[in-house]
mmCIF file of the N, C-alpha and C atoms, coordinates in Angstrom:
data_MODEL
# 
_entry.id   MODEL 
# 
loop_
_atom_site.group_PDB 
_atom_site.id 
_atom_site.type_symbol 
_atom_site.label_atom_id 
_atom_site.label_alt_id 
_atom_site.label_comp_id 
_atom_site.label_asym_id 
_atom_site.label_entity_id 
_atom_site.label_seq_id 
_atom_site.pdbx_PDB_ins_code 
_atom_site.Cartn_x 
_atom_site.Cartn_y 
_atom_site.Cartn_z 
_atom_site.occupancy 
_atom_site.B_iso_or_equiv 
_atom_site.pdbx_formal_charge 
_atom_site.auth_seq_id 
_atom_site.auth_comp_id 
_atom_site.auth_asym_id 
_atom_site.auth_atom_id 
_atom_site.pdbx_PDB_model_num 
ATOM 1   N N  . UNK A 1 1  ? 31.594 145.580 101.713 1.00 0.00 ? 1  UNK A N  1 
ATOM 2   C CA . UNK A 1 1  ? 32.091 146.110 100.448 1.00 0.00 ? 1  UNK A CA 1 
ATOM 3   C C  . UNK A 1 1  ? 33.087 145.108 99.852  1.00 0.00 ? 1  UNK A C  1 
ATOM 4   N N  . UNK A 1 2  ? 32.945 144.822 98.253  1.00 0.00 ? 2  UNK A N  1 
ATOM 5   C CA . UNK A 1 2  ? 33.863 143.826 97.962  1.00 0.00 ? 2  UNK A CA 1 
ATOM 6   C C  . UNK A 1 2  ? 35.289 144.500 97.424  1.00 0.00 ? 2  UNK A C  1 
ATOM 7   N N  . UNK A 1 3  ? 36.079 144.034 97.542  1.00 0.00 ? 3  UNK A N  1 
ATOM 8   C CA . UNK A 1 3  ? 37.651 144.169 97.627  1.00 0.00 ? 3  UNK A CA 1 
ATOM 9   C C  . UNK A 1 3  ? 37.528 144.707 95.549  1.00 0.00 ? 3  UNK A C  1 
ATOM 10  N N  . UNK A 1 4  ? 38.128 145.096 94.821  1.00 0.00 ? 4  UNK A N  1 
ATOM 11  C CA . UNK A 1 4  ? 38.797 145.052 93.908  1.00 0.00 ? 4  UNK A CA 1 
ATOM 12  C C  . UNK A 1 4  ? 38.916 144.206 92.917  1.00 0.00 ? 4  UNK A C  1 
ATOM 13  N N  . UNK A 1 5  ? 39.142 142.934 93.670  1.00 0.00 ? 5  UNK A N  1 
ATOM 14  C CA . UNK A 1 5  ? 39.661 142.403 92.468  1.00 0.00 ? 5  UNK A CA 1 
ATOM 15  C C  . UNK A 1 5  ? 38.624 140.714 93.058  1.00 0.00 ? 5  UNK A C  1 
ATOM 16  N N  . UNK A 1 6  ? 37.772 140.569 94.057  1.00 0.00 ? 6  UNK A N  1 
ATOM 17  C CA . UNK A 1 6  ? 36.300 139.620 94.078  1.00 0.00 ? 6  UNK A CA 1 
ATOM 18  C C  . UNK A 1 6  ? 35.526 140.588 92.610  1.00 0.00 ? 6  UNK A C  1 
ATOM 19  N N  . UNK A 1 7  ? 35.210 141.739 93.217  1.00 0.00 ? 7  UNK A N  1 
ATOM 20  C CA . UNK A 1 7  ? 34.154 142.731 92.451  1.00 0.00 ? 7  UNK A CA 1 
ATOM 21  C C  . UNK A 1 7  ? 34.700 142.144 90.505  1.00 0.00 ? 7  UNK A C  1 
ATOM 22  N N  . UNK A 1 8  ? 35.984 141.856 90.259  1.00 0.00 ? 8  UNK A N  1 
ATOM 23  C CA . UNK A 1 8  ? 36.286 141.563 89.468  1.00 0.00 ? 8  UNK A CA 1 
ATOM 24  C C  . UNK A 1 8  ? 35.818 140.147 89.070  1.00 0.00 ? 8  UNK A C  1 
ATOM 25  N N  . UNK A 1 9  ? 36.209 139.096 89.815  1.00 0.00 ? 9  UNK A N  1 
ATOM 26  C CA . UNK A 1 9  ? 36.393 137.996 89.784  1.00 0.00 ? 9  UNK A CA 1 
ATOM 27  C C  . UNK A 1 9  ? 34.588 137.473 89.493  1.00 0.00 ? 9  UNK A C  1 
ATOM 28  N N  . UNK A 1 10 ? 33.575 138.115 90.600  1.00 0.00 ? 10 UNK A N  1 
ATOM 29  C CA . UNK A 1 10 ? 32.193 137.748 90.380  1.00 0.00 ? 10 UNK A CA 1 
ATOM 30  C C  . UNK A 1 10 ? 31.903 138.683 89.242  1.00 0.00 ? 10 UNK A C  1 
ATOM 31  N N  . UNK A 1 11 ? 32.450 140.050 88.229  1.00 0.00 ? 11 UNK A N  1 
ATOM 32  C CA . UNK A 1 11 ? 31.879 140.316 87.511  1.00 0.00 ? 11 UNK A CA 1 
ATOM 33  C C  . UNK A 1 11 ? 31.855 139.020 85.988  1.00 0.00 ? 11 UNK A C  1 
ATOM 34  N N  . UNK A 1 12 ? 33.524 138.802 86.038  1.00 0.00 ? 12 UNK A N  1 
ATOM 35  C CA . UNK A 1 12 ? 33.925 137.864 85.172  1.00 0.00 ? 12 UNK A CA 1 
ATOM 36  C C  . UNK A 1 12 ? 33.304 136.952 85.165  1.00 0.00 ? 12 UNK A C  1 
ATOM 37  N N  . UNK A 1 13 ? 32.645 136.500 86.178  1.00 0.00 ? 13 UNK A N  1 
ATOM 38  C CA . UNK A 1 13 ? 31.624 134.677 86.033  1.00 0.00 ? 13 UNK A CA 1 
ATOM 39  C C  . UNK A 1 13 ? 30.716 135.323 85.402  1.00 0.00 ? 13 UNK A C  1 
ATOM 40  N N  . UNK A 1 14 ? 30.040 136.420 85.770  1.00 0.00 ? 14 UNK A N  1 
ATOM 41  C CA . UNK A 1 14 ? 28.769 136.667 85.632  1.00 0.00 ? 14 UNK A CA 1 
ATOM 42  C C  . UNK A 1 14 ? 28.647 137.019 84.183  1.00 0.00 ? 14 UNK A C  1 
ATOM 43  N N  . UNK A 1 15 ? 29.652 137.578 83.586  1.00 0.00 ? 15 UNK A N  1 
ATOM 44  C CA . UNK A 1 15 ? 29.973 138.297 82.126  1.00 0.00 ? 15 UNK A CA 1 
ATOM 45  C C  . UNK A 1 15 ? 30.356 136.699 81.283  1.00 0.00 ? 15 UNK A C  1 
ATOM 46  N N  . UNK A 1 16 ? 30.546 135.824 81.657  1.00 0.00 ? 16 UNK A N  1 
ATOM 47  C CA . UNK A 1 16 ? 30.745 134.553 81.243  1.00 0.00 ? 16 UNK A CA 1 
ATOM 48  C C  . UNK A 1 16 ? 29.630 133.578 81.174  1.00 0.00 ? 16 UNK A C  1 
ATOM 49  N N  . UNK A 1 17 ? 29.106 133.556 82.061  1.00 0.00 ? 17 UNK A N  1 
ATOM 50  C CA . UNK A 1 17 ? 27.680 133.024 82.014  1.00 0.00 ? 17 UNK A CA 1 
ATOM 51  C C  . UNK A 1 17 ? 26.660 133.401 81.103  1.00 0.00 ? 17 UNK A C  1 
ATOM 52  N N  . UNK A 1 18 ? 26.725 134.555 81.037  1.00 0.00 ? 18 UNK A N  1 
ATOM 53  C CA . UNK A 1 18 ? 25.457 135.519 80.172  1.00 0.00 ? 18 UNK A CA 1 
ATOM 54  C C  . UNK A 1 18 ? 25.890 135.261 78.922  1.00 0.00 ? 18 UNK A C  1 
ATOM 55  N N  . UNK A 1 19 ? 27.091 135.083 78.086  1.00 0.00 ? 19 UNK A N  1 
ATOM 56  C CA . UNK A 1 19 ? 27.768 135.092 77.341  1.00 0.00 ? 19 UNK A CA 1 
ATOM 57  C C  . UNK A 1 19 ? 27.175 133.311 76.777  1.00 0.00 ? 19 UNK A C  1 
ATOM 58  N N  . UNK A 1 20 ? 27.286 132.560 77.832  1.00 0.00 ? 20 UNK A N  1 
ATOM 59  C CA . UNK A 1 20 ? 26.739 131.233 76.955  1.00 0.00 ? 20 UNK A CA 1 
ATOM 60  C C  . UNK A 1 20 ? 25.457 130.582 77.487  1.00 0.00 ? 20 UNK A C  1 
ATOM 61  N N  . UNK A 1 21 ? 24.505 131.746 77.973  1.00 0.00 ? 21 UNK A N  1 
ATOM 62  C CA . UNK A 1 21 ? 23.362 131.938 78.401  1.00 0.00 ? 21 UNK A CA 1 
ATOM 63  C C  . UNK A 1 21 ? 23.122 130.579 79.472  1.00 0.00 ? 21 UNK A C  1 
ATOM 64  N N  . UNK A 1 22 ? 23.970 130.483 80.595  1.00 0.00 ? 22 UNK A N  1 
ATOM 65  C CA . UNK A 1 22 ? 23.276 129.863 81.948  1.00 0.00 ? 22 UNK A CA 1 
ATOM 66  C C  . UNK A 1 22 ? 23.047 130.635 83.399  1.00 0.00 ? 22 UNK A C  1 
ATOM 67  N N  . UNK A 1 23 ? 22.625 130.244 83.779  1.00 0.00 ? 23 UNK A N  1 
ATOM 68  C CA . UNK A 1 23 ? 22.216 130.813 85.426  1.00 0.00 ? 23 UNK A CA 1 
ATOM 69  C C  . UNK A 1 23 ? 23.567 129.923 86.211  1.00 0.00 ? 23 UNK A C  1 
ATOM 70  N N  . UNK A 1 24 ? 23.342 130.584 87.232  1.00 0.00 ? 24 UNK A N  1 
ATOM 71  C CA . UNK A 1 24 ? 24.422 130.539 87.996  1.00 0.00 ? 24 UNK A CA 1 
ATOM 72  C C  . UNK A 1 24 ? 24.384 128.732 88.418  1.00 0.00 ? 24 UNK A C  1 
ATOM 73  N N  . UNK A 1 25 ? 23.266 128.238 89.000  1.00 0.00 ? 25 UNK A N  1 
ATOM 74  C CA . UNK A 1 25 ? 22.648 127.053 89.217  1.00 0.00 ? 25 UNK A CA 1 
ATOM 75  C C  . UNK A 1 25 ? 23.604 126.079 88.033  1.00 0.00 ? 25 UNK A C  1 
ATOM 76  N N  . UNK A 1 26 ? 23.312 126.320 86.846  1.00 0.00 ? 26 UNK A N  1 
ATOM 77  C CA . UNK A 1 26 ? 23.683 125.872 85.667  1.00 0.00 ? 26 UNK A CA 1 
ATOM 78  C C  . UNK A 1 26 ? 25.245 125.394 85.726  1.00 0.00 ? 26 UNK A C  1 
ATOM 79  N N  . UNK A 1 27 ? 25.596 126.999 86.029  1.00 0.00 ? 27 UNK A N  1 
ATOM 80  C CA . UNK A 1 27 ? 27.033 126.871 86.430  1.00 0.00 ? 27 UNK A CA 1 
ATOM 81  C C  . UNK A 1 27 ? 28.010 125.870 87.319  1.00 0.00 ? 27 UNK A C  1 
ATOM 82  N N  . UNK A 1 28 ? 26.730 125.468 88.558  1.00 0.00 ? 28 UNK A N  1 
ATOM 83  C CA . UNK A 1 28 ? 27.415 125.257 89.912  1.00 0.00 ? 28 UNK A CA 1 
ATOM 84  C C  . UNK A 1 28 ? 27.142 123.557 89.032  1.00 0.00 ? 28 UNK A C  1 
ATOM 85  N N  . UNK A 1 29 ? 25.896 122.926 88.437  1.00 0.00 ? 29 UNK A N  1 
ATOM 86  C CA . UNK A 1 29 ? 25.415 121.541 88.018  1.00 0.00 ? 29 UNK A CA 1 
ATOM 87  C C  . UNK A 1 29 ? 26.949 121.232 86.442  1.00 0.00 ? 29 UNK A C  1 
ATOM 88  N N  . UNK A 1 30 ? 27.867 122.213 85.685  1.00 0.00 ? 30 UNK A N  1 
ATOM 89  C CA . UNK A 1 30 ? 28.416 121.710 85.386  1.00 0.00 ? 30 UNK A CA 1 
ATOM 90  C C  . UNK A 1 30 ? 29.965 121.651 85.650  1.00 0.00 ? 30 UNK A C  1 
ATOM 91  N N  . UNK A 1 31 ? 30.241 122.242 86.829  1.00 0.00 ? 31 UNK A N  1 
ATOM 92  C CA . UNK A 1 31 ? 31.034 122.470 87.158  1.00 0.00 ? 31 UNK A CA 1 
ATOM 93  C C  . UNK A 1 31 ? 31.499 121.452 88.744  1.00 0.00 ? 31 UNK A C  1 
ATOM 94  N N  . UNK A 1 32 ? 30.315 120.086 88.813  1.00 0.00 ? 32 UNK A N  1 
ATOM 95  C CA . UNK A 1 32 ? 29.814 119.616 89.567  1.00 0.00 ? 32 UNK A CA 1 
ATOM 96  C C  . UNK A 1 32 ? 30.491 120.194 91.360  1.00 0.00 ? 32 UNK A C  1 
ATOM 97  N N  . UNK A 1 33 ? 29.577 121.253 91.978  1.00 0.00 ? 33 UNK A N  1 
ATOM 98  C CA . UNK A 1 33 ? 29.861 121.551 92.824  1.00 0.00 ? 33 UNK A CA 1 
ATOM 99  C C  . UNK A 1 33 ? 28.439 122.406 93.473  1.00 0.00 ? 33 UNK A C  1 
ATOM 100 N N  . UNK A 1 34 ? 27.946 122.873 94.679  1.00 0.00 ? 34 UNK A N  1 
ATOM 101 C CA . UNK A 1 34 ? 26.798 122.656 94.903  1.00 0.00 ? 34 UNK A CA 1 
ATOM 102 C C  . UNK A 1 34 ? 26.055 124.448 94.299  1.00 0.00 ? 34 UNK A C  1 
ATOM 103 N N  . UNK A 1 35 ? 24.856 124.637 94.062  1.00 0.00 ? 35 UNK A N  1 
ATOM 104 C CA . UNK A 1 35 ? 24.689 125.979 94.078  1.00 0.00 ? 35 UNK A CA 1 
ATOM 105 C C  . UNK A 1 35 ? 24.905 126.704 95.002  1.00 0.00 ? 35 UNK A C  1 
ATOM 106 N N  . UNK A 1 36 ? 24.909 126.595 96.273  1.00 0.00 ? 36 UNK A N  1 
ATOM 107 C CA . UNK A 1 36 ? 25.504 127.445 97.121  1.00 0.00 ? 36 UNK A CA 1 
ATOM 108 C C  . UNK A 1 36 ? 26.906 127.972 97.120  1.00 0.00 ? 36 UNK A C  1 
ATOM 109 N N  . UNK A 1 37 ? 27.989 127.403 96.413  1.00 0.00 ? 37 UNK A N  1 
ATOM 110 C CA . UNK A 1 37 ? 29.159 127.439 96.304  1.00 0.00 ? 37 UNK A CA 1 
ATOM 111 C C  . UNK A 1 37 ? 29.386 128.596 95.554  1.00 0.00 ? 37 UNK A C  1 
ATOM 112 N N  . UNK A 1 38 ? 28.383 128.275 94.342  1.00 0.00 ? 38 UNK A N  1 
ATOM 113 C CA . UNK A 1 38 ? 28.368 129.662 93.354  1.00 0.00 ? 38 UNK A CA 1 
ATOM 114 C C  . UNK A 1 38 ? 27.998 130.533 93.870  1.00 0.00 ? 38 UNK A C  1 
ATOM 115 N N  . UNK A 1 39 ? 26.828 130.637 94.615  1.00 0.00 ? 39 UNK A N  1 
ATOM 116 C CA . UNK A 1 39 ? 26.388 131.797 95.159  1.00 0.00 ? 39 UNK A CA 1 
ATOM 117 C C  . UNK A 1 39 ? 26.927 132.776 96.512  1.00 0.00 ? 39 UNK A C  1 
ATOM 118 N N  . UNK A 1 40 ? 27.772 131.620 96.896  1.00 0.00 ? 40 UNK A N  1 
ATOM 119 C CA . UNK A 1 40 ? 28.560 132.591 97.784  1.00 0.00 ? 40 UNK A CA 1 
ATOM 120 C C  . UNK A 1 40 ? 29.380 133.040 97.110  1.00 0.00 ? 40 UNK A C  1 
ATOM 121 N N  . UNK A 1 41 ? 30.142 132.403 96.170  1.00 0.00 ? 41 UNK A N  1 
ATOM 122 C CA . UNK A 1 41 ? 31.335 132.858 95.454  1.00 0.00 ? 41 UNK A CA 1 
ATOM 123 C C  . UNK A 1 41 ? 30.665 134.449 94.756  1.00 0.00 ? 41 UNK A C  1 
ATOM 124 N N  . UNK A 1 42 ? 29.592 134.419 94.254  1.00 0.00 ? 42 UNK A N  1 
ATOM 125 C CA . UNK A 1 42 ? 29.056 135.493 93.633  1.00 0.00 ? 42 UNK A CA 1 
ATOM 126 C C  . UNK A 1 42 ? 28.552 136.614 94.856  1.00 0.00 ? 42 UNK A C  1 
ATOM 127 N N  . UNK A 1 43 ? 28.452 135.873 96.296  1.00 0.00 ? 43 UNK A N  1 
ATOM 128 C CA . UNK A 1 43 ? 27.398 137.135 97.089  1.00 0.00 ? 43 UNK A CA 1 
ATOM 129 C C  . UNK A 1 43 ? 28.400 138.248 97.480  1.00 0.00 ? 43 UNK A C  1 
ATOM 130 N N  . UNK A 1 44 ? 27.842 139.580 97.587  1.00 0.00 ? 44 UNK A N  1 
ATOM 131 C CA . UNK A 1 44 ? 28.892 140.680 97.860  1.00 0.00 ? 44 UNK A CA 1 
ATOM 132 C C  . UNK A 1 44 ? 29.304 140.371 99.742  1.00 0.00 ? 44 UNK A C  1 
ATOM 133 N N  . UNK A 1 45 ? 29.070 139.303 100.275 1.00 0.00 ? 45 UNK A N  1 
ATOM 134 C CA . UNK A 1 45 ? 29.271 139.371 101.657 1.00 0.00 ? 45 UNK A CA 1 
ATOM 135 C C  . UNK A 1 45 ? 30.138 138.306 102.104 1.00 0.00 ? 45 UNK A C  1 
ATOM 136 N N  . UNK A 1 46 ? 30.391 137.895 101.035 1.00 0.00 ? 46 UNK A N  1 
ATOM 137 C CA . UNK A 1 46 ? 31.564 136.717 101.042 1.00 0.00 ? 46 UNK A CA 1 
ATOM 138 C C  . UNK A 1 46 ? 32.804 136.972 101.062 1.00 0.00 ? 46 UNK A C  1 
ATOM 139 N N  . UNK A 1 47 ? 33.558 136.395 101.491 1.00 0.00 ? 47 UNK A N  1 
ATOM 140 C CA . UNK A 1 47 ? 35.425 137.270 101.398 1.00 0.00 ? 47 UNK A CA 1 
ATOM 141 C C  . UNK A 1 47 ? 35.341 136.418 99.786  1.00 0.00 ? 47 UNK A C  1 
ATOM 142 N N  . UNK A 1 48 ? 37.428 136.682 99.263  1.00 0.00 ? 48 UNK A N  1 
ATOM 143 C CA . UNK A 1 48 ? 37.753 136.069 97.910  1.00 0.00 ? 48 UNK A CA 1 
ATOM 144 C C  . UNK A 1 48 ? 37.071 135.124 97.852  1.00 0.00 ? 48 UNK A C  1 
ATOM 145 N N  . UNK A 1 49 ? 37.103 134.493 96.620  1.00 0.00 ? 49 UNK A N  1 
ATOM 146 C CA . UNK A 1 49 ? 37.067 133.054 96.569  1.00 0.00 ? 49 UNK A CA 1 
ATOM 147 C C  . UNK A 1 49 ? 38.540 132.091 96.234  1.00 0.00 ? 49 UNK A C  1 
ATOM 148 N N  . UNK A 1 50 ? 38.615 130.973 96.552  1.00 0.00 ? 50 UNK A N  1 
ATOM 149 C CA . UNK A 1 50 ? 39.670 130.823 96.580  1.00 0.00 ? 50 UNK A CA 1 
ATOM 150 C C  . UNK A 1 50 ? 40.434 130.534 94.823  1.00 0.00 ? 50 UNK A C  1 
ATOM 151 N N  . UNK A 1 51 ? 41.389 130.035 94.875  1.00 0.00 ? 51 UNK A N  1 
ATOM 152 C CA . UNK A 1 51 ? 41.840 129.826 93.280  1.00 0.00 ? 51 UNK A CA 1 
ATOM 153 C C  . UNK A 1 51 ? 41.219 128.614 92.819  1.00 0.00 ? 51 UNK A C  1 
ATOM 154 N N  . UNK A 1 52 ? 41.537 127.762 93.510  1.00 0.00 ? 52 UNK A N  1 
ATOM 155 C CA . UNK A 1 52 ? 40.851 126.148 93.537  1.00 0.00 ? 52 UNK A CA 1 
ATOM 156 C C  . UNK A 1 52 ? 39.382 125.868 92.763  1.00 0.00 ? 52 UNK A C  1 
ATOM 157 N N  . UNK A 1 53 ? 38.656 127.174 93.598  1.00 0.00 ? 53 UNK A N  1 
ATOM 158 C CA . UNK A 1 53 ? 37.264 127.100 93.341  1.00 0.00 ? 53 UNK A CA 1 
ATOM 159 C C  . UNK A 1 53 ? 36.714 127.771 91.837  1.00 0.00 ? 53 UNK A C  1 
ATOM 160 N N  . UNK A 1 54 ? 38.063 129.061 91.730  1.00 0.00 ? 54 UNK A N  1 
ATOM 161 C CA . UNK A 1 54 ? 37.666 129.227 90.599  1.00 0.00 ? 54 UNK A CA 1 
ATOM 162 C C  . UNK A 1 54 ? 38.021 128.322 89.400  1.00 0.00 ? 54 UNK A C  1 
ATOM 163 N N  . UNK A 1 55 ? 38.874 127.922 89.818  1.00 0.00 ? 55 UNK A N  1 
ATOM 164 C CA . UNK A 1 55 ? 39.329 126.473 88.472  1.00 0.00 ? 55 UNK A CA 1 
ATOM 165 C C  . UNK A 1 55 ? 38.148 125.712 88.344  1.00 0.00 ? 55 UNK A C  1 
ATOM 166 N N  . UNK A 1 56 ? 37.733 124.921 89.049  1.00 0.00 ? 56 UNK A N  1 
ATOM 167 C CA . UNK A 1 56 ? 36.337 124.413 88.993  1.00 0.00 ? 56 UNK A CA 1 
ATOM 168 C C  . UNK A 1 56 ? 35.506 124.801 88.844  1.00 0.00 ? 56 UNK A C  1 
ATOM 169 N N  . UNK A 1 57 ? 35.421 126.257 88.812  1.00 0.00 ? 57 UNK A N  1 
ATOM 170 C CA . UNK A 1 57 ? 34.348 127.099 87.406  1.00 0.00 ? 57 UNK A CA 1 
ATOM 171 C C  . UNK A 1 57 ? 34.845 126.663 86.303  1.00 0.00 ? 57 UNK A C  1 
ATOM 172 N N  . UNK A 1 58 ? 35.723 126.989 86.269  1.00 0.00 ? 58 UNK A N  1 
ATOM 173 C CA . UNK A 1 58 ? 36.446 126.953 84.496  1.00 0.00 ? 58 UNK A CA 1 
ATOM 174 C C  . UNK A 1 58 ? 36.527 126.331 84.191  1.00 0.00 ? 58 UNK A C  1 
ATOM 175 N N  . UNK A 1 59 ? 36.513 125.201 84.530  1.00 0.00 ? 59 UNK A N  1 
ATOM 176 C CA . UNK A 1 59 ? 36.433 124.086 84.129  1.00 0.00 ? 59 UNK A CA 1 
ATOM 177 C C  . UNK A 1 59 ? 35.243 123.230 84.122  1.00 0.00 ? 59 UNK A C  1 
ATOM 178 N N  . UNK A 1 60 ? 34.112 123.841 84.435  1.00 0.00 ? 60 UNK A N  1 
ATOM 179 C CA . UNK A 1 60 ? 32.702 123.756 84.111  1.00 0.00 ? 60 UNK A CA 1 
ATOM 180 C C  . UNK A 1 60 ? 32.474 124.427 82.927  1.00 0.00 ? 60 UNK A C  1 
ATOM 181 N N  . UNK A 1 61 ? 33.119 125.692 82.729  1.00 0.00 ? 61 UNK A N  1 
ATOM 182 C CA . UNK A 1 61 ? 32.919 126.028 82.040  1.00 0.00 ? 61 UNK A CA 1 
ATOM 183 C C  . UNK A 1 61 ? 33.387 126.116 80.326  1.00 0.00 ? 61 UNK A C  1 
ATOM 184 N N  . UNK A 1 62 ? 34.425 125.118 80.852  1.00 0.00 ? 62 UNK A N  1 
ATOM 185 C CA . UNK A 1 62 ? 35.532 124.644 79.222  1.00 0.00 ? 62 UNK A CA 1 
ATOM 186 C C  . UNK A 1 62 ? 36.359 125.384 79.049  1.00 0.00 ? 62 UNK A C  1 
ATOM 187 N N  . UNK A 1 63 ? 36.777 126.612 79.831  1.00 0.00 ? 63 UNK A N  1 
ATOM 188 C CA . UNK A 1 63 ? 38.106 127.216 79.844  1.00 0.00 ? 63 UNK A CA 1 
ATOM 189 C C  . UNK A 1 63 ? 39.179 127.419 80.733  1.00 0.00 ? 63 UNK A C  1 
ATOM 190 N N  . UNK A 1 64 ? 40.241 127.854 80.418  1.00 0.00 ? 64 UNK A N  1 
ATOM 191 C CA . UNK A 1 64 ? 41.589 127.952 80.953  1.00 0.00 ? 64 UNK A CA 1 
ATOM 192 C C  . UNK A 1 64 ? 41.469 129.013 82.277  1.00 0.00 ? 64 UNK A C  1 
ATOM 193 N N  . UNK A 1 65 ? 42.614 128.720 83.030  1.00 0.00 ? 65 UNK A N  1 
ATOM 194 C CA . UNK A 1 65 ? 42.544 129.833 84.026  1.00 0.00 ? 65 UNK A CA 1 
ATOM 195 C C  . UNK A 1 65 ? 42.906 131.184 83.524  1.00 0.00 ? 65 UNK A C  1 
ATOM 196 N N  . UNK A 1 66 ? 43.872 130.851 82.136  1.00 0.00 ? 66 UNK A N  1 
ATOM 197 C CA . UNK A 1 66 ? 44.761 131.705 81.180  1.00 0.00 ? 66 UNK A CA 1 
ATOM 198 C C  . UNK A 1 66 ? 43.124 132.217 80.958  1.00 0.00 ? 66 UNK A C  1 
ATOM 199 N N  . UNK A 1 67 ? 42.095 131.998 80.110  1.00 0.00 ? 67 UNK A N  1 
ATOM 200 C CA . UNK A 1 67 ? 41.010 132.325 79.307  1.00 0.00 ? 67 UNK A CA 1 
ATOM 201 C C  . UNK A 1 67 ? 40.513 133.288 80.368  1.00 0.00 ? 67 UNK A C  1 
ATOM 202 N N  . UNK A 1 68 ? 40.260 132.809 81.455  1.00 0.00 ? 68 UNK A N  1 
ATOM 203 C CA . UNK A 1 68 ? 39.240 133.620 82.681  1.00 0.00 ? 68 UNK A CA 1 
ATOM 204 C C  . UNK A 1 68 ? 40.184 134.602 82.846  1.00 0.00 ? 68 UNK A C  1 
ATOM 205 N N  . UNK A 1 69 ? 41.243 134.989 83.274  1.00 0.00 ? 69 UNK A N  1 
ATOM 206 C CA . UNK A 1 69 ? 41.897 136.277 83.673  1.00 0.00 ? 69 UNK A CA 1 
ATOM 207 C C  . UNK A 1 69 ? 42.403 137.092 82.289  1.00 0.00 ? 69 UNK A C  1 
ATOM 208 N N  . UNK A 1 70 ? 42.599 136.461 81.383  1.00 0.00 ? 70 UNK A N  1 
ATOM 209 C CA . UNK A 1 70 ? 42.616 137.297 80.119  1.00 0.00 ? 70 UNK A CA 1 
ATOM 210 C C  . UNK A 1 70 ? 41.526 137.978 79.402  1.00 0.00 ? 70 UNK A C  1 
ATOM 211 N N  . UNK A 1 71 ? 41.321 138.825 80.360  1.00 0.00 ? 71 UNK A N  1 
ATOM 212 C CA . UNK A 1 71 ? 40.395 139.914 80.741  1.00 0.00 ? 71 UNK A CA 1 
ATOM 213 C C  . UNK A 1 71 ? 40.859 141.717 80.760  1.00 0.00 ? 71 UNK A C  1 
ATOM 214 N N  . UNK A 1 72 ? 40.147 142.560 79.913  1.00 0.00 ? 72 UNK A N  1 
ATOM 215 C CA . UNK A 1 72 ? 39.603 144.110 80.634  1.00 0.00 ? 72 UNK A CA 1 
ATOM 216 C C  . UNK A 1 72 ? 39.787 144.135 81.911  1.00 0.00 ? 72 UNK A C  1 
ATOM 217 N N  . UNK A 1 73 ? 38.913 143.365 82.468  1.00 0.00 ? 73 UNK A N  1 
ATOM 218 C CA . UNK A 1 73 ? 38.298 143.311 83.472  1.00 0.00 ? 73 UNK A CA 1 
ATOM 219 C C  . UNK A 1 73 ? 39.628 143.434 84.498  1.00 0.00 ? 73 UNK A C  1 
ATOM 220 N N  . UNK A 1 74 ? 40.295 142.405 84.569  1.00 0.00 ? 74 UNK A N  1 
ATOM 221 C CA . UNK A 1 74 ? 41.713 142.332 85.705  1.00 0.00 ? 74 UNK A CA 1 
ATOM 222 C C  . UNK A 1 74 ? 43.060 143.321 85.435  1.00 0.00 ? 74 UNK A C  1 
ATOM 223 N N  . UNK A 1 75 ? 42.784 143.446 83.955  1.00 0.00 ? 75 UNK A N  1 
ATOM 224 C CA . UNK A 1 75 ? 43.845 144.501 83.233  1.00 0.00 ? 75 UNK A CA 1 
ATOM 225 C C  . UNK A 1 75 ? 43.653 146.319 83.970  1.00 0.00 ? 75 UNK A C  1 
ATOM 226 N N  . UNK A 1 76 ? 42.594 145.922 84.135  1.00 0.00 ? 76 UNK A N  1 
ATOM 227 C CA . UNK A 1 76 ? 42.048 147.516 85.010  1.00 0.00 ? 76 UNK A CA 1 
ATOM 228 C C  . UNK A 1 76 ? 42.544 147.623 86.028  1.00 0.00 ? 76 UNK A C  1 
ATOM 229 N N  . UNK A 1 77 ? 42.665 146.545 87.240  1.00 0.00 ? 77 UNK A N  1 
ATOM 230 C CA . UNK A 1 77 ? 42.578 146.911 88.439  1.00 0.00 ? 77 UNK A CA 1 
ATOM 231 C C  . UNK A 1 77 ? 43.898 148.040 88.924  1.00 0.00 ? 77 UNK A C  1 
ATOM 232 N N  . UNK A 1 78 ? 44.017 147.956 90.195  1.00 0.00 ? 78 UNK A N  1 
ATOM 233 C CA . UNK A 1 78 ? 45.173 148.760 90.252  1.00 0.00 ? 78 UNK A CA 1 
ATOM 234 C C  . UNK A 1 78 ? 46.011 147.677 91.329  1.00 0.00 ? 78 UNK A C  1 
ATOM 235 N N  . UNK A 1 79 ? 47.107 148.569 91.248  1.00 0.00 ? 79 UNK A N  1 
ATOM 236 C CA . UNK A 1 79 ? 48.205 147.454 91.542  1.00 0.00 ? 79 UNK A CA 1 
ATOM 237 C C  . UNK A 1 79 ? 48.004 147.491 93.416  1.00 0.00 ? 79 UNK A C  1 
ATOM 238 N N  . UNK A 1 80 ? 48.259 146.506 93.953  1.00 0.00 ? 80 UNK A N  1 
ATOM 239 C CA . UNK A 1 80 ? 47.786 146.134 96.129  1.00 0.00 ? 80 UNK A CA 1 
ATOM 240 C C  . UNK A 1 80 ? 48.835 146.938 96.333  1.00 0.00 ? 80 UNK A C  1 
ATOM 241 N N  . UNK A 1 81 ? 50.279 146.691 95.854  1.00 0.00 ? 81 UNK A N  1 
ATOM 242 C CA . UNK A 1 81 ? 51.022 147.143 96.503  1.00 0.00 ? 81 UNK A CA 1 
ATOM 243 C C  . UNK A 1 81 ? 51.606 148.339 95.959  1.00 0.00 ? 81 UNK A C  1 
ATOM 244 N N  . UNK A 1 82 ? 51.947 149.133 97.293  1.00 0.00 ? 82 UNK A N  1 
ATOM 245 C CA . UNK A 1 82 ? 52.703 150.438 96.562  1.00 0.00 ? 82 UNK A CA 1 
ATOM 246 C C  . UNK A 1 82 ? 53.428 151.071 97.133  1.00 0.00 ? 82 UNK A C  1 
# 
């Protein structure tokens, strides 16, 4: 089962991708890093991914780390600690 805030993190690639119509493959060739990288980062059996890795999405993808978490999406979650 994925944690909260992965379930977040792989919805956001995936809602980003579709958005400037590439496949994940696409993703991993401009973001130069291998398709497997993406696809673990995306598989539900993977732990987080790290921060590092997601920068090197985003930066495949021409945006900020600011752009990727300025999101619905992370604004939802609920807070770890309590």
């Amino acid at each position: 089962m994925m944690s909260a805030v992965k379930n977040a993190v792989v919805k956001r690639f995936k809602m980003l991708c579709k958005e400037k119509g590439i496949t994940p493959n696409e993703l991993a060739n401009l973001s130069g890093v291998t398709p497997s990288t993406v696809y673990s980062l995306l598989s539900e059996t993977r732990h987080n991914a790290s921060i590092t890795t997601i920068k090197i999405l985003c930066d495949g993808l021409d945006i900020t780390l600011k752009d990727f978490f300025d999101c619905e999406i992370f604004d939802e979650l609920e807070q770890e600690i309590k």
